[in-house]
C-alpha positions as CSV (number, residue, x, y, z in Angstrom):
1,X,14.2,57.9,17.2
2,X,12.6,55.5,15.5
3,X,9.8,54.7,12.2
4,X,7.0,52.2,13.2
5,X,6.3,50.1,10.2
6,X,3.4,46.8,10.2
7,X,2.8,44.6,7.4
8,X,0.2,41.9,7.4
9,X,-1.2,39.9,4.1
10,X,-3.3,36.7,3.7
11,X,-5.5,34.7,0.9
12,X,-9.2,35.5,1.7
13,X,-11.5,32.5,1.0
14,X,-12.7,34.1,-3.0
15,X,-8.4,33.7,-3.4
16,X,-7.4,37.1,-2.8
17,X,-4.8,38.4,-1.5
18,X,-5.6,40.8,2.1
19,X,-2.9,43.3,2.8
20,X,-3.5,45.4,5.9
21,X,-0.2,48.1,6.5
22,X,0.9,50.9,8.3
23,X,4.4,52.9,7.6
24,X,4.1,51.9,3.5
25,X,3.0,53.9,0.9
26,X,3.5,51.4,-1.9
27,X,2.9,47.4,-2.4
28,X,3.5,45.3,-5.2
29,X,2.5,41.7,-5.8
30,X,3.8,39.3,-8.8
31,X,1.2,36.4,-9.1
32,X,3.1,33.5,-10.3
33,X,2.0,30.5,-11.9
34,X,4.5,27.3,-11.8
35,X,7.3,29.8,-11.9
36,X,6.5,32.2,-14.0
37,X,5.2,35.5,-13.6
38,X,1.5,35.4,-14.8
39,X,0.3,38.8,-13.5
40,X,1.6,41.7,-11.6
41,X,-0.3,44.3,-9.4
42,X,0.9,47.9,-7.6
43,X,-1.4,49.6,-5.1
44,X,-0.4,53.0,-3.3
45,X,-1.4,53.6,0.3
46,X,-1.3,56.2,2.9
47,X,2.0,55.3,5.1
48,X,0.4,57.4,8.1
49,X,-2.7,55.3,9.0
50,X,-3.4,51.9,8.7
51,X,-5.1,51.1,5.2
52,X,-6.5,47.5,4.2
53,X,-6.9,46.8,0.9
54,X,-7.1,43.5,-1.3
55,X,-5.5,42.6,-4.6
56,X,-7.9,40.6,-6.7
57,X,-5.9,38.4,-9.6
58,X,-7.7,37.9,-12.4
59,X,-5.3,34.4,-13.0
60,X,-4.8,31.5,-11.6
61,X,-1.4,31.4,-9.6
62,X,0.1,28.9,-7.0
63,X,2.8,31.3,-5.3
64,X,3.5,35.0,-5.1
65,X,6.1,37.7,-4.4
66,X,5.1,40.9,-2.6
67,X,7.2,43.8,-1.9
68,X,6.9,47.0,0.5
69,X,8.3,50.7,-0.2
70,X,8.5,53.6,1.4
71,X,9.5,56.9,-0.6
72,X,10.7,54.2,-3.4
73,X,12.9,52.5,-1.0
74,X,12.1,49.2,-0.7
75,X,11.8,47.8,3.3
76,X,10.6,44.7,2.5
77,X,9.9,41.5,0.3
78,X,9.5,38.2,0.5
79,X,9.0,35.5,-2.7
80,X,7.5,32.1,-3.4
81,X,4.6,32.8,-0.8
82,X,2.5,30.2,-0.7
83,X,-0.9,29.2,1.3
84,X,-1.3,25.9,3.0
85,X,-5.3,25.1,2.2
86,X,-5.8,21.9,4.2
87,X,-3.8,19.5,6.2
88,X,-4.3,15.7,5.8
89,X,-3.6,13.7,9.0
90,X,-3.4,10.0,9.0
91,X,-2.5,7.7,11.9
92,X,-1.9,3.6,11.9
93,X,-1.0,1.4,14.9
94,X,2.3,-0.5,14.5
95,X,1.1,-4.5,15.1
96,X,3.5,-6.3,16.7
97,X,5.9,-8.6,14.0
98,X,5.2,-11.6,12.6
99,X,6.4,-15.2,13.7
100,X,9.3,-15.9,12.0
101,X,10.2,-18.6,9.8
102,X,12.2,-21.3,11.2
103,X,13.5,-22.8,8.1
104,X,14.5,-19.0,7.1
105,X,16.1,-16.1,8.9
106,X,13.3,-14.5,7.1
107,X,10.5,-12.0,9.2
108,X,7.3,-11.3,7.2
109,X,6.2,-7.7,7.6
110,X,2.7,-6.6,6.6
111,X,1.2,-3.4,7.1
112,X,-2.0,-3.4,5.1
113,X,-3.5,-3.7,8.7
114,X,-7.1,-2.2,10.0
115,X,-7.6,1.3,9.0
116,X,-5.8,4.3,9.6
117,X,-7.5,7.2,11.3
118,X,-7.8,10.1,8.9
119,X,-8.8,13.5,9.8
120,X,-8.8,16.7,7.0
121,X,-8.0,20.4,8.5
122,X,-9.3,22.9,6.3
123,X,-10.3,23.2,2.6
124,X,-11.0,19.6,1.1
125,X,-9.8,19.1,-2.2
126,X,-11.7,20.3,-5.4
127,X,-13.3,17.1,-7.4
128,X,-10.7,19.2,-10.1
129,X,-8.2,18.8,-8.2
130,X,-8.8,15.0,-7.0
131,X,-8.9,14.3,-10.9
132,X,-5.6,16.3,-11.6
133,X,-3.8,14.2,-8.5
134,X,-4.9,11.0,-10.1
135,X,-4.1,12.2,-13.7
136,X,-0.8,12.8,-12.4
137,X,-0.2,9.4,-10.8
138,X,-1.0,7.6,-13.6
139,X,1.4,9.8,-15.9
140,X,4.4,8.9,-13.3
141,X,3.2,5.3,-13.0
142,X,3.8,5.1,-16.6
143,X,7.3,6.5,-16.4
144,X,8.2,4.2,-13.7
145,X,10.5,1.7,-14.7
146,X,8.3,-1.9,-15.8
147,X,8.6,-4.1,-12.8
148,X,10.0,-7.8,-13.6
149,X,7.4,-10.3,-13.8
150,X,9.6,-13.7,-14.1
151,X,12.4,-13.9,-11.3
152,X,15.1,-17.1,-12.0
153,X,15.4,-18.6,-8.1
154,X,18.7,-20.1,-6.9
155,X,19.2,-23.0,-5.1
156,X,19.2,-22.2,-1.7
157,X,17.8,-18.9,-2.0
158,X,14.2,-19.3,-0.9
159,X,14.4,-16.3,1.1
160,X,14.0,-14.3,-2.0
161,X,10.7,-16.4,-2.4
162,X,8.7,-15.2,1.2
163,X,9.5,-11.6,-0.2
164,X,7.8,-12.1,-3.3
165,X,4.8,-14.1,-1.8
166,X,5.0,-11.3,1.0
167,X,4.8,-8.4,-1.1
168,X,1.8,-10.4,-3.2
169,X,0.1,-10.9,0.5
170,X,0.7,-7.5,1.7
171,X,-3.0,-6.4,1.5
172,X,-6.4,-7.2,2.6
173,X,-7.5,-9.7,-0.3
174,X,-10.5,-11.5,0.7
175,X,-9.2,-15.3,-0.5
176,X,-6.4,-17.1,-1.3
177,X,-5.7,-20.2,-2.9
178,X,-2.3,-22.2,-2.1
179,X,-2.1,-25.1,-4.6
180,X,0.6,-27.4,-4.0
181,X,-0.2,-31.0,-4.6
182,X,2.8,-31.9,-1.9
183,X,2.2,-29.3,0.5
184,X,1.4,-32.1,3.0
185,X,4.5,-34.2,2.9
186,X,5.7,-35.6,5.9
187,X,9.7,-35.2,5.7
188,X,8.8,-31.6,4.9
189,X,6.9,-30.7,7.1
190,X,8.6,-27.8,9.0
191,X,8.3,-25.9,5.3
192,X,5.0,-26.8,5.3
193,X,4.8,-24.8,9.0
194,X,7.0,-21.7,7.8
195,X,4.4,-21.4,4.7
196,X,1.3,-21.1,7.0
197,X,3.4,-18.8,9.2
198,X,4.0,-16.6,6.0
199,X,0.2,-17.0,5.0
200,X,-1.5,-16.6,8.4
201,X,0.4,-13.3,9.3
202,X,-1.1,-11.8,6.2
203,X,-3.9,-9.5,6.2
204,X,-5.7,-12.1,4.0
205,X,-9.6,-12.6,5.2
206,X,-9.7,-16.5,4.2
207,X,-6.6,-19.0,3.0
208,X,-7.7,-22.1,1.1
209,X,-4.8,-24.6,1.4
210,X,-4.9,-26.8,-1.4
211,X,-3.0,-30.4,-2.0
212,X,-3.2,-33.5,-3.5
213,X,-4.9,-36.2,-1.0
214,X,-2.2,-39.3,-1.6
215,X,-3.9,-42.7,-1.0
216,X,-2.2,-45.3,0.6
217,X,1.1,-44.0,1.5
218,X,2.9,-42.7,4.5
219,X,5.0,-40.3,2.7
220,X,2.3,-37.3,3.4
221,X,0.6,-36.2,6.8
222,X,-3.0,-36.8,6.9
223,X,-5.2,-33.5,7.5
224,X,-5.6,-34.1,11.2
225,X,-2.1,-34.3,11.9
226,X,-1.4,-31.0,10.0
227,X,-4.5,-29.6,11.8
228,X,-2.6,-30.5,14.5
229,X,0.3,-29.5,14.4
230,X,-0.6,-25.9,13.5
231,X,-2.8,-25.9,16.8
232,X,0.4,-26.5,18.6
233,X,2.5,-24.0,17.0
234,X,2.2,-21.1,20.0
235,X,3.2,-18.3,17.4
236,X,0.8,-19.6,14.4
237,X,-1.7,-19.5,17.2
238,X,-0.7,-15.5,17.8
239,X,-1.4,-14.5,14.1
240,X,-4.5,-16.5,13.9
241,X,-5.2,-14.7,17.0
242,X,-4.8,-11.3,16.4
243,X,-5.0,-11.0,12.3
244,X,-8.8,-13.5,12.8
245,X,-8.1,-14.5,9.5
246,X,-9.4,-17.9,8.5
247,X,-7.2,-21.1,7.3
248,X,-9.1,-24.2,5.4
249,X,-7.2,-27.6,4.1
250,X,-8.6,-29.0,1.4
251,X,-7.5,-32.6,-0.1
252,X,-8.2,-32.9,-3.8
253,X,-8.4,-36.3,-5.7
254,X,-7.2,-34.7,-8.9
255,X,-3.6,-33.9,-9.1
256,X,-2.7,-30.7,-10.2
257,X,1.1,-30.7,-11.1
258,X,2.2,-26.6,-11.3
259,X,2.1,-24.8,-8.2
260,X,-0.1,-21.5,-7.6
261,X,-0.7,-18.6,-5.0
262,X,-3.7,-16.8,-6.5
263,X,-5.5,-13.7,-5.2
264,X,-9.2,-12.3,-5.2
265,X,-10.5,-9.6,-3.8
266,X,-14.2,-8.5,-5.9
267,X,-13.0,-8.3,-9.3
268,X,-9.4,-8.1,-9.0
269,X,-7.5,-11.1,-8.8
270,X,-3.4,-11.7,-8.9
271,X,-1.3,-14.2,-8.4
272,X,2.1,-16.0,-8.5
273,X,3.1,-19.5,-10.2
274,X,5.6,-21.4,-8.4
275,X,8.3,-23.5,-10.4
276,X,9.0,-25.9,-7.3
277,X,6.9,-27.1,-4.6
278,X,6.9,-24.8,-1.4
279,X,8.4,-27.7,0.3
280,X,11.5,-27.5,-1.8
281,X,12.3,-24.0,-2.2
282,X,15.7,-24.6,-0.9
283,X,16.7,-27.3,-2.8
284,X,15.7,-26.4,-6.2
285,X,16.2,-24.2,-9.1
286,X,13.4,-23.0,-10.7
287,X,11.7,-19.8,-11.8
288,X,8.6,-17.6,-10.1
289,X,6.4,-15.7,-12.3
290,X,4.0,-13.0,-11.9
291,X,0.5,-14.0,-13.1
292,X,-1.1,-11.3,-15.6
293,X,-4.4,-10.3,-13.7
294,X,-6.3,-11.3,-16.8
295,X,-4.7,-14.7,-16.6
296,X,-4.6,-15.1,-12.7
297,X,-8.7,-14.6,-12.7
298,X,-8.8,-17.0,-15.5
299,X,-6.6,-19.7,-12.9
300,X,-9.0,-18.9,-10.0
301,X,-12.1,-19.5,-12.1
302,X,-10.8,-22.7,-13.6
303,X,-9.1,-23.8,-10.1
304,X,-12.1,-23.3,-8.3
305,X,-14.4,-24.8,-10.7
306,X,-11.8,-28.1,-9.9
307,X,-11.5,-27.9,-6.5
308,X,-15.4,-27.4,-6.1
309,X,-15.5,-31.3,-8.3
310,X,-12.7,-33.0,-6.7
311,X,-12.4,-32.1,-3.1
312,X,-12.5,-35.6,-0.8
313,X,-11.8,-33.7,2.8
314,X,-11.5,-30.1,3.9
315,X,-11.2,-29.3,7.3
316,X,-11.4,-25.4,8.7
317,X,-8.3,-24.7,11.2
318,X,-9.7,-22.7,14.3
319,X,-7.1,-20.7,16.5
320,X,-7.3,-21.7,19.8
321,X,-7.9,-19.7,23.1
């Protein structure tokens, strides 16, 4: 009343294919390399006990198609079989959002957080194979469209700003450098707030915060009263909190006119130069430009070498309990 027919196949760890059957008398496999048929192999068997039997290519191939008969008349088939070797699992937490900026509708978003668990199942990756994935990248990279490196700002459109600096800040560099030599004025001083905000929900190990120290004038906080009023901002406290990222003002008594966000992390450095102070990004025109890395390590070298000359009062902000 009826035929019983079994057909099993697999890859065996030397890359052959395993074919254990009962009911066929005939198998064929075309070993295929990116599409195209590379090699093709036919083995007979007895369809009345069960035979094993392995088909050994002699080229490389990424897929196959095999094919069962009986009598000539083919049963079954199936093409495009492919083997999955290993299995990559990663896992990240989700960290709750950012404070948002007050002077903005803007909510920074960062996700260069802590590491994500990784776990491999299987086969790990040939060091050919590493070194072909890589190859490849750099070939797409390179067809990639060039990203823009100058970006014309609009009055009132600082929002656009906090998504380039976020994007810049989106990863773990070890310092920062803010230089601003009005970053401390006093009828700013809610853009002042929104900018440590920005910076201190960053992944960024250690922000310098650097300005011009103004003598005799009360046009500009003093550095204890913009210590203080980031230890009263509940939110800033949060991100200090949970990112333990470090946040140090330093007052410089030379003035330094352009405005800079520069990056370091070993020996790779980036970095953005600011047309406007941060204090008057909605009120301006003005133009932001991506720093070369060449050119943003020369910046951090030379701005470091000043700020290590000039500095009259730093003080390190402390999140509080």
């Amino acid at each position: 009343m009826f035929h019983y027919i079994q057909l099993r196949y697999y890859e065996t760890k030397e890359g052959n294919i395993a074919v254990e059957s009962i009911g066929f008398d005939r198998i064929d496999i075309h070993f295929h390399q990116q599409k195209a048929i590379c090699e093709h192999q036919t083995k007979t068997l007895s369809p009345t006990r069960r035979t094993e039997l392995q088909f050994v290519p002699t080229s490389d191939w990424d897929t196959f198609d095999i094919y069962a008969y009986e009598k000539n008349q083919l049963y079954f088939f199936a093409q495009d079989v492919s083997f999955i070797h290993s299995i990559h699992l990663a896992q990240h937490l989700d960290l709750p959002r950012n404070a948002p900026l007050k002077k903005s509708d803007y909510k920074p978003q960062y996700t260069h957080f802590g590491k994500p668990s990784e776990m491999t199942i299987g086969q790990e990756k040939s060091t050919l194979r590493i070194q072909q994935e890589e190859r490849e990248a750099q070939i797409l990279a390179g067809l990639k469209p060039a990203k823009e490196t100058s970006h014309l700002i609009l009055k009132g459109s600082d929002r656009k700003v906090y998504q380039i600096v976020n994007q810049l800040l989106d990863h773990p560099w070890e310092d920062v450098l803010l230089l601003d030599p009005y970053l401390l004025d006093l009828d700013r001083k809610q853009m002042m707030m929104d900018w440590m905000r920005l910076l201190c929900g960053s992944p960024v190990k250690w922000i310098h915060a650097i300005y011009y120290k103004k003598e005799g004038t009360q046009k500009a906080m003093t550095i204890a009263e913009a210590c203080q009023s980031i230890s009263n901002d509940w939110l800033l406290n949060q991100s200090f909190r949970r990112n333990k990222n470090k946040l140090t003002f330093v007052g410089l008594r030379e003035y330094i006119h352009d405005r800079f966000l520069l990056c370091r992390e070993g020996n790779r450095y980036a970095g953005l130069s600011l047309g406007t102070s941060v204090n008057s990004l909605h009120s301006n025109y003005f133009c932001v430009h991506n720093l070369a890395p060449s050119f943003a390590e020369e910046c951090w070298r030379v701005f470091h070498e000043v700020v290590q000359a000039n500095t009259v009062e730093s003080e390190v902000i402390q999140w509080t309990t």
